[in-house]
Every structure is written in structure tokens, then in C-alpha cells.
C-alpha positions as CSV (number, residue, x, y, z in Angstrom):
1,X,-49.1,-15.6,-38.8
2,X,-48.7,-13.6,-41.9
3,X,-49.2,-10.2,-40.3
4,X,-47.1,-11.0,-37.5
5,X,-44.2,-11.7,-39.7
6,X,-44.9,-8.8,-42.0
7,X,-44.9,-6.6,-38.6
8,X,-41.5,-7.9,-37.5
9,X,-39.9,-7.3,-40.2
10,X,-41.2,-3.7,-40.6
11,X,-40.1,-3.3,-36.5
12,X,-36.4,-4.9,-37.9
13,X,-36.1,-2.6,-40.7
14,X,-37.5,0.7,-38.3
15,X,-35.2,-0.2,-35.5
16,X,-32.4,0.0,-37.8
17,X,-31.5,-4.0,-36.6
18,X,-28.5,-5.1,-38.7
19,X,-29.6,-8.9,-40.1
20,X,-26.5,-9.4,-42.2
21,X,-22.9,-9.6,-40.8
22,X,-21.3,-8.4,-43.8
23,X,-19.8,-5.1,-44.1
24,X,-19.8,-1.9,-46.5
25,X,-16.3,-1.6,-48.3
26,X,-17.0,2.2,-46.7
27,X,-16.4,0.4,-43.2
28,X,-13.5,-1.8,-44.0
29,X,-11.0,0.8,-42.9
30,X,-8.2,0.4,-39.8
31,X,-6.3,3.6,-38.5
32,X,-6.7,4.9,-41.8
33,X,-5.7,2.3,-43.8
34,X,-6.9,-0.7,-46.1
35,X,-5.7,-3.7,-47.8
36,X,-3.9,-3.5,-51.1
37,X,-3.1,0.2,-50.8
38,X,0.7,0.6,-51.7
39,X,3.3,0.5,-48.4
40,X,4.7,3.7,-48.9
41,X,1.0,5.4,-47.7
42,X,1.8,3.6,-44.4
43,X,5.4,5.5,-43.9
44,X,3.3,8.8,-44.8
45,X,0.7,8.2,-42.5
46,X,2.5,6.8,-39.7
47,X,6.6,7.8,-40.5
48,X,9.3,5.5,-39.9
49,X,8.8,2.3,-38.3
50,X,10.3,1.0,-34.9
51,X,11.2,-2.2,-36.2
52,X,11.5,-4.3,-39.4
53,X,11.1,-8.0,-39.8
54,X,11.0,-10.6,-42.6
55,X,10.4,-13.7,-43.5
56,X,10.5,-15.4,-46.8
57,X,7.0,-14.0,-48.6
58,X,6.0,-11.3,-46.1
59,X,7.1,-8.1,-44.4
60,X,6.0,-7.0,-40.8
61,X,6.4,-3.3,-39.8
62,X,5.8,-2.0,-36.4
63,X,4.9,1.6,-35.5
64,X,5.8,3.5,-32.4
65,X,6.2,1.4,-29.0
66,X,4.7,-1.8,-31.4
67,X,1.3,-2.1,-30.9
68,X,0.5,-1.5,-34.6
69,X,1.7,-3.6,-37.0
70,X,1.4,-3.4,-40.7
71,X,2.0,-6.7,-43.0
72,X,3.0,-6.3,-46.5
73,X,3.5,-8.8,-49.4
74,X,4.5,-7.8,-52.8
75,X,4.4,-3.9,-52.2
76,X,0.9,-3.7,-50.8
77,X,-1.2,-3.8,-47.5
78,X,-1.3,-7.7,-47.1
79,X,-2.9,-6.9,-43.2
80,X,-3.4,-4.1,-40.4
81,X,-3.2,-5.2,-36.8
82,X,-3.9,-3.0,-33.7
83,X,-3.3,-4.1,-30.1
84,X,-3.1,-1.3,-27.6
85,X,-5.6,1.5,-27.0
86,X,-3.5,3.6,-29.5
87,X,-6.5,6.1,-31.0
88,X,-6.3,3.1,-34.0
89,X,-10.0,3.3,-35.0
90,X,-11.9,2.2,-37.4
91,X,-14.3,4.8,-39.8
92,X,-17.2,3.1,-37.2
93,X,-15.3,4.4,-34.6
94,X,-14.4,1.3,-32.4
95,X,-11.1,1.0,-31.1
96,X,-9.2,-1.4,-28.5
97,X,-10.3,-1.0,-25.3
98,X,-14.3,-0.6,-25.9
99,X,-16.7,-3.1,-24.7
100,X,-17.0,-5.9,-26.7
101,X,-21.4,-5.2,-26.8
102,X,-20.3,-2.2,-29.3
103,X,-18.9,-4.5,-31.8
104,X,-22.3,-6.2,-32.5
105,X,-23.7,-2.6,-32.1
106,X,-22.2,-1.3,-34.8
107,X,-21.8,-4.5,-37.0
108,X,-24.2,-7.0,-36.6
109,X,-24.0,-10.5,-35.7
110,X,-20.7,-11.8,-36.9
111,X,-19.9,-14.3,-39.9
112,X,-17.0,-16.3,-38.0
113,X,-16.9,-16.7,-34.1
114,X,-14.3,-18.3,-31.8
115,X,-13.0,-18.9,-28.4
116,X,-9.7,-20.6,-27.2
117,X,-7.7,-19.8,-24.5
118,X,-10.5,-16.7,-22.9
119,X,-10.4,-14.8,-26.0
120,X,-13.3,-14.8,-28.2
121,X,-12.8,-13.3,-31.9
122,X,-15.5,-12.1,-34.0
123,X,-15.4,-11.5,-37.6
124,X,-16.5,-9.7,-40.3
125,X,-16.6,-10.5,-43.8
126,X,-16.3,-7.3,-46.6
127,X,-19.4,-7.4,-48.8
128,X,-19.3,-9.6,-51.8
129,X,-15.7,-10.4,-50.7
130,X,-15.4,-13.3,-48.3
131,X,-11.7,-13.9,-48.4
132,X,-11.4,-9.6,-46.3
133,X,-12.1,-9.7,-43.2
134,X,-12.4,-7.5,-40.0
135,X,-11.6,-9.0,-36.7
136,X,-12.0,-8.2,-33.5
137,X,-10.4,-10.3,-30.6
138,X,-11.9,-9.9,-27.6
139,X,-10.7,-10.7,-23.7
140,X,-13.2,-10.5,-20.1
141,X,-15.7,-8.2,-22.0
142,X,-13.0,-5.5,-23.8
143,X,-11.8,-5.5,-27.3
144,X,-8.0,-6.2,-27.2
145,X,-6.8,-6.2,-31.1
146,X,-8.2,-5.3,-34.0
147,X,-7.3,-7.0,-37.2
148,X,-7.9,-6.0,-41.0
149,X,-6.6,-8.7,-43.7
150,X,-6.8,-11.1,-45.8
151,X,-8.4,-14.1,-45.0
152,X,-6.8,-17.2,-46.8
């Protein structure tokens, strides 16, 4: 019984199987972009946005025909959302629009998992920081919004 486990996990480690959900702060990238940076790197990446809205504690800014949206509280990158096949990737390379089997390629099995209405989201946690997360929200087998933020 020994050997047999000491085999599989040499065949897990060879295959280059991904055990642990979590992600590489290298990965936890969306169009570009991360949490905390300062707003203004939004406007340089992306130029003006379409529209503007507010609420009491958080800003929402939209880019070109709206299917990105950037959140921002107190100056910074509060969250990154992406719902069109817009070229929107992340450093991994998935974007809206793939299959949803190249999430769990790429990533693992994922720390959170839910389903309500026919859309299943899977999530990602940043290593050693479980209040980041990457999301994925996924509708009849196709990734349809991809979501970088804080998770509180």
C-alpha cells in the first residue's frame, strides 16, 4: 500500500496535476490589471470610460460598449469584472468565451463552487490571501464573466 501511494504521488507530481486550488500572485492578473493598484493606471490602460456610476463607498467605471467594469474604493482597484469575449485575459490566458474544462486546466480544482439559476461559478483563492479571489462564472459549458476582487 506504501508503494502504491509513493507511486501516485510521483505520477501526480510528473503529470504536472495541480492538488491545490490556490493561485500564484503571478496569476492573479485580469486584462492587465490587479487589485489595489491606483485608478488612474486603469484610464492609461484603457482611456476614458463610457460611463460613471456611484454609490455611497464605491465607484463603478465601464470601458468601451460596457462589458468591462472596473470598481474602485478609496483611489484603488477594489474589483475587475469582464463579461463579453473582449480579448480581457488573464496572464493564464483564459478569457470569456472558452470552455469552462480549461478553467480547471489551468487552475486546479477550485476553492469555492456554486450553481443558481444555470450558472455555475468557480473560484480561486490568491496564495496565502483568502479574502482575493478569481472567479469564473460559467453558463451551458462556456465561461461568461470573469471576476477579480476582493472577497469580503
Amino acid at each position: 500500500m506504501k508503494n502504491f501511494l509513493a507511486i501516485l504521488i510521483v505520477l501526480t507530481i510528473l503529470t504536472g496535476t495541480k492538488c491545490s486550488a490556490s493561485i500564484d500572485s503571478s496569476s492573479f492578473f485580469l486584462g492587465g490589471l490587479t487589485l489595489e493598484k491606483p485608478i488612474r493606471e486603469v484610464s492609461e490602460m484603457y482611456g476614458k470610460a463610457s460611463r460613471v456610476e456611484k454609490n455611497d463607498r464605491l465607484t463603478f467605471y465601464y470601458f468601451g460598449d460596457e462589458s468591462v467594469c472596473v470598481v474602485e474604493f478609496d483611489g484603488r482597484i477594489f474589483a475587475i469584472y469582464s463579461n463579453d469575449n473582449n480579448e480581457i485575459e488573464t496572464p493564464d490566458g483564459l478569457t470569456v468565451g472558452m470552455d469552462e474544462h480549461f478553467i480547471a486546466d489551468v487552475y486546479g480544482n477550485p476553492d469555492s463552487k456554486a450553481e443558481q439559476n444555470g450558472l455555475t461559478t468557480y473560484g480561486y483563492n490568491k496564495s496565502g490571501r483568502r479574502y482575493e479571489e478569481l472567479k469564473f462564472s460559467v453558463r451551458n459549458g462556456k465561461v461568461v464573466g470573469i471576476t477579480l476582487h476582493y472577497n469580503i
